[in-house]
C-alpha positions in Angstrom: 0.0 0.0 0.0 1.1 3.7 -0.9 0.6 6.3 1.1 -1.3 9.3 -0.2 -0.3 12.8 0.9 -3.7 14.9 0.9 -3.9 18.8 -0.4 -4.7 19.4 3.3 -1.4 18.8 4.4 0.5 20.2 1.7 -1.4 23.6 2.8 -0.4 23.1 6.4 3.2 22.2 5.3 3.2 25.7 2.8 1.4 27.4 5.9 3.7 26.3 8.8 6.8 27.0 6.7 5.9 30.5 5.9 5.2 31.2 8.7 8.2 30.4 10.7 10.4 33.5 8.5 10.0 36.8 11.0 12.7 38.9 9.7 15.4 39.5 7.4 18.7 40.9 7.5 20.2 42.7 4.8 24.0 43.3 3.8 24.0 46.9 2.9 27.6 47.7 1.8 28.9 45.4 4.3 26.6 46.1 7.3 23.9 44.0 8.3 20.8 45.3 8.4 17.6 44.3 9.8 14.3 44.6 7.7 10.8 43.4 8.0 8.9 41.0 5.8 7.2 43.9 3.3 4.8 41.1 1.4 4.3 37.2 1.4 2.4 35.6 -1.5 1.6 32.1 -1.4 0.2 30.7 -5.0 0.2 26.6 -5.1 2.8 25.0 -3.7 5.1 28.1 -3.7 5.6 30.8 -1.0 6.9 34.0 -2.1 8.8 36.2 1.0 9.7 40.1 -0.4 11.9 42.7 1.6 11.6 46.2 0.7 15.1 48.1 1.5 14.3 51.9 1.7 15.7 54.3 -0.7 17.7 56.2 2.4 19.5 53.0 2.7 19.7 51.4 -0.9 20.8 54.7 -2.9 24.7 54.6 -4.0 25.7 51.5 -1.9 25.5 47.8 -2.8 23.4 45.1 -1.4 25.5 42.3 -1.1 23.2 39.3 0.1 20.1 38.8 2.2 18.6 36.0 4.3 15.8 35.0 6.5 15.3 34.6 9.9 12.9 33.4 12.2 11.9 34.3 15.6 15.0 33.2 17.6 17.2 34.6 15.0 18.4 31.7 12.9 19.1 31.9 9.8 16.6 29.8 7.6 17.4 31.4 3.9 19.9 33.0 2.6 21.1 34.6 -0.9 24.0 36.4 -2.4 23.9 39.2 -5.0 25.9 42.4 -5.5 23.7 44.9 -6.8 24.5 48.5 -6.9 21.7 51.0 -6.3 21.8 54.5 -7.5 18.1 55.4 -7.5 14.8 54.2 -5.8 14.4 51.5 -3.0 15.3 47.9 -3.7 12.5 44.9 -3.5 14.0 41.5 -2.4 12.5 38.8 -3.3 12.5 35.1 -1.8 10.6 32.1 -3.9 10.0 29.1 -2.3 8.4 26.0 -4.1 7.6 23.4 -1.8 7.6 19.0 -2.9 6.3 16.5 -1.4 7.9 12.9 -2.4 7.1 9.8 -0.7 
């Protein structure tokens, strides 16, 4: 006999994961910053987390990398880039897909 994974607890699995990310931090030309969760979209099986870094921070420095954290401060995510700002605000954005294999 196989065992049949439901919808239902796909949701719950999509639903428990997203909501474990609190916070992220940004590195901002070397410093790490700390930034809410701006947005989370969840379409399907994938969960989307986005990070808005204020123009006052963003413009004329580089955003090396950011990652997400939960509650307790570990680090669950993280991703490198090296992108140099020189106008608006900077929109980070985290995809998730989730699979289930059994």
């Amino acid at each position: 006999m196989g065992v049949i994974i439901k919808p239902a607890l796909i949701d719950h699995i999509i639903k428990d994961m997203s909501d474990k990310f609190d916070h992220a931090i940004v590195n901002v030309d070397g410093k790490m910053e700390r930034y809410p969760i701006h947005n989370t979209s969840i379409s399907g099986q994938t969960v989307r987390k986005y990070v808005f870094v204020q123009d006052s921070d963003a413009i004329g420095k580089t955003i090396l990398g950011a990652s997400l954290k939960d509650k307790d401060g570990n680090e669950l995510i993280s991703q490198s880039m090296k992108i140099s700002k020189s106008n608006k605000g900077f929109l980070i954005s985290f995809e998730l897909e989730v699979k289930v294999n059994v």
